[in-house]
Legacy VTK file of the C-alpha trace (Angstrom):
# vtk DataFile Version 3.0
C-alpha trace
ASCII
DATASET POLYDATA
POINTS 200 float
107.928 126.053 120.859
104.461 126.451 119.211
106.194 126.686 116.082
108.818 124.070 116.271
107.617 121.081 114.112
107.028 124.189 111.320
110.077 122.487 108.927
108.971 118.466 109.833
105.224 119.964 108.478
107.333 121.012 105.196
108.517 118.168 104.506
105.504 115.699 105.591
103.702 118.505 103.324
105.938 118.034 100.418
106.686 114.350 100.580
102.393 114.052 101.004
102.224 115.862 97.699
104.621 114.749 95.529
104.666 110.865 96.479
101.659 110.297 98.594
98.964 111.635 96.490
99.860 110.105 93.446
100.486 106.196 94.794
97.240 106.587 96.552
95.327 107.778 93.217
97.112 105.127 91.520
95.667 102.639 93.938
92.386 103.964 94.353
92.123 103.427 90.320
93.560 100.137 90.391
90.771 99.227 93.137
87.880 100.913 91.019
89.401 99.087 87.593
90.152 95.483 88.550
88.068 94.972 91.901
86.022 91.869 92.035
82.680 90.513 94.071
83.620 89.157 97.381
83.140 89.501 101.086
85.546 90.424 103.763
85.844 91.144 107.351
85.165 94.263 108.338
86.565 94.843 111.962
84.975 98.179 112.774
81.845 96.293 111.983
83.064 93.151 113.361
80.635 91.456 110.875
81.813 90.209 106.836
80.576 92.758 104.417
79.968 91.971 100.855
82.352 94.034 98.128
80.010 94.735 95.427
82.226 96.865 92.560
79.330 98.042 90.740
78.345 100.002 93.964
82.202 100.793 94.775
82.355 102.653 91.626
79.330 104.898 91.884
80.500 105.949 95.350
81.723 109.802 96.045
84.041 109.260 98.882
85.191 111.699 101.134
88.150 111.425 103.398
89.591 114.540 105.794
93.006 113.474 107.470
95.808 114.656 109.482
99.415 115.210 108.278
99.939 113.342 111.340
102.294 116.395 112.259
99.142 118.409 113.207
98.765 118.193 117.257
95.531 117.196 118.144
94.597 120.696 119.893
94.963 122.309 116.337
92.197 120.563 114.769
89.927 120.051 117.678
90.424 122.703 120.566
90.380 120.358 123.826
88.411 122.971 126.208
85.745 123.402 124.011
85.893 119.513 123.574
85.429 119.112 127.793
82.615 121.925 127.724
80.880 119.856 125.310
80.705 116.737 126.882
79.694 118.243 129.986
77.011 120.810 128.079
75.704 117.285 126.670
75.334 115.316 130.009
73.554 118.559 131.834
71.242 119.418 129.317
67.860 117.862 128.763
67.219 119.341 125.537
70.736 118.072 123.820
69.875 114.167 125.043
66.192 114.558 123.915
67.519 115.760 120.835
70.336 113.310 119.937
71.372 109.964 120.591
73.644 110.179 123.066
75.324 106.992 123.353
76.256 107.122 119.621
77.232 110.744 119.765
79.442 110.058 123.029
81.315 107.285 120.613
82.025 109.566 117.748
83.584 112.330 119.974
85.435 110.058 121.983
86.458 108.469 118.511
88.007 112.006 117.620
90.586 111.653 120.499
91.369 107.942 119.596
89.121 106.109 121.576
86.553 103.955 119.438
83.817 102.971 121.746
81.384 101.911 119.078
82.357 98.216 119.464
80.765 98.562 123.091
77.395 99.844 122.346
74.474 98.453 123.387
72.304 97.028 120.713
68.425 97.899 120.279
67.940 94.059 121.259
69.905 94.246 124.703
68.332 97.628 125.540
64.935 96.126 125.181
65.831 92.731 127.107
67.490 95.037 129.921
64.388 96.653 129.859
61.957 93.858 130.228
64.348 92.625 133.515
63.948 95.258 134.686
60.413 95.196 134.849
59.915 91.767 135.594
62.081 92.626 138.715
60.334 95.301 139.889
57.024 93.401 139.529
59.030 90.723 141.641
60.240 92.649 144.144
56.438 94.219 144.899
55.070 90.708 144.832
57.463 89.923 147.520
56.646 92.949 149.295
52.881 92.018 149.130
53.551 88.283 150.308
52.578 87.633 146.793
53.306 84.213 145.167
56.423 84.032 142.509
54.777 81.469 140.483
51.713 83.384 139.457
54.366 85.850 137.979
55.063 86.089 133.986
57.825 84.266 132.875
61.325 85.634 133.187
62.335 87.120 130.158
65.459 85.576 128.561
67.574 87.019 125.678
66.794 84.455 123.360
63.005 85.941 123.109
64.288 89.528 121.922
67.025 88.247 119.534
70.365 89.443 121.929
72.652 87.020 122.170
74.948 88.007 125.538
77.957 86.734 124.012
78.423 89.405 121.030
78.293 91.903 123.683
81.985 91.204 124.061
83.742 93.024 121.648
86.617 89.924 122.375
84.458 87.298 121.967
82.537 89.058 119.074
86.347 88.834 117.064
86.982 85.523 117.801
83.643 84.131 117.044
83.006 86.464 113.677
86.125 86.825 112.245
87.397 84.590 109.542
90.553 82.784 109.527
93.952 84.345 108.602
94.361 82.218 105.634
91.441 83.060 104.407
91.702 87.064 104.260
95.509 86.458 103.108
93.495 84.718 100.201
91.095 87.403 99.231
94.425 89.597 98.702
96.115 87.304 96.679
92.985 86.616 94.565
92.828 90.852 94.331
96.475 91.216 93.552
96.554 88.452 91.427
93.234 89.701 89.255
95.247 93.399 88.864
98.270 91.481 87.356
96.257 89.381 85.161
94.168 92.442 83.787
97.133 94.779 83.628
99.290 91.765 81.374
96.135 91.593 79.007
LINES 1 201
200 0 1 2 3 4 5 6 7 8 9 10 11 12 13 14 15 16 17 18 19 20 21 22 23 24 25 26 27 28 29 30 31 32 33 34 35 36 37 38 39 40 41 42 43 44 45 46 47 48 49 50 51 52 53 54 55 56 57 58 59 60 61 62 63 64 65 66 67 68 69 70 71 72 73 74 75 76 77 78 79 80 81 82 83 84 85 86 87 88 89 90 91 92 93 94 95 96 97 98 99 100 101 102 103 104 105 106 107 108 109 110 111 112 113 114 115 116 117 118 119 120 121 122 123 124 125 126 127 128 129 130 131 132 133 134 135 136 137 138 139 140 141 142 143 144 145 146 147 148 149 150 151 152 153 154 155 156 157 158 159 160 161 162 163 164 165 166 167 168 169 170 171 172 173 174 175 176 177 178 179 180 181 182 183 184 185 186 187 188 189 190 191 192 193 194 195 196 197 198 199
């Protein structure tokens, strides 16, 4: 059975080649030729992001895909994938010397899981950070039959620049991303600036 999809990769490889590859060359140079200033929505992102063609054109771009054929164990072996993950939680010298929470996204991206959306900002890891102190200074204070009104003030998110509800990836989209009418018109204005070029 290891072999069975062997004739579906055949033809995925053949219809890739022959129809694929061309349409998306013709499209990439259609994009490179006629594409225009403008901003859209990026969702990844979850922020607009400002199309600059100058800049698009200068760009090497580098894409490595699937066949979508391929099972996933072929291109990443899913032992070595599990010893990873639990080389990089038990060793001190792997999280001193990456960034784990970034690095834990990107390999959980590579099995279809994008958890980038749900990382926490350098602004909410330094608020977190100052509640936490302020609590611990608190709690002694209590423990000392301190008073709570000769403490600092309580930090608030405003004062490090996190606002609590872009944490949400759900509330992030809603809040960020731009109506449907007007991405359907950045298309049309795209489409419509390749026909006008194309008839001149």
């Amino acid at each position: 059975m290891s072999h069975a999809n062997g004739n579906d990769q055949k033809v995925a490889l053949t219809t890739e080649c022959q129809v694929l590859t061309p349409l998306k060359e013709i499209l990439k140079l259609n994009i490179l030729q006629y594409q225009t200033g403008t901003q859209l929505f990026s969702p990844s992102q979850q922020r607009q992001v400002k199309i600059d063609p100058v800049t698009l054109r200068k760009t090497v771009m580098s894409f490595k895909m699937s066949d979508g054929l391929t099972p996933v164990d072929k291109l990443i072996d899913g032992d070595a994938f599990q010893t990873a993950l639990q080389v990089i939680g038990s060793s001190p010298q792997i999280q001193s010397g990456y960034n784990i929470g970034p690095m834990f996204s990107y390999l959980m991206k590579t099995q279809g899981a994008d958890l980038a959306p749900f990382e926490k900002s350098a602004q909410q890891i330094a608020y977190e950070q100052a509640m936490q102190s302020w609590n611990a200074l608190a709690q002694m204070t209590v423990e000392k039959g301190g008073d709570l009104k000769s403490l600092p003030p309580q930090p608030k998110p405003a004062d490090y620049g996190y606002d609590p509800a872009q944490s949400n990836p759900a509330t992030a989209s809603q809040v960020m991303a731009p109506p449907v009418q007007q991405v359907a018109g950045h298309v049309n204005n795209i489409t419509n600036n390749i026909t006008d070029n194309r008839g001149s």
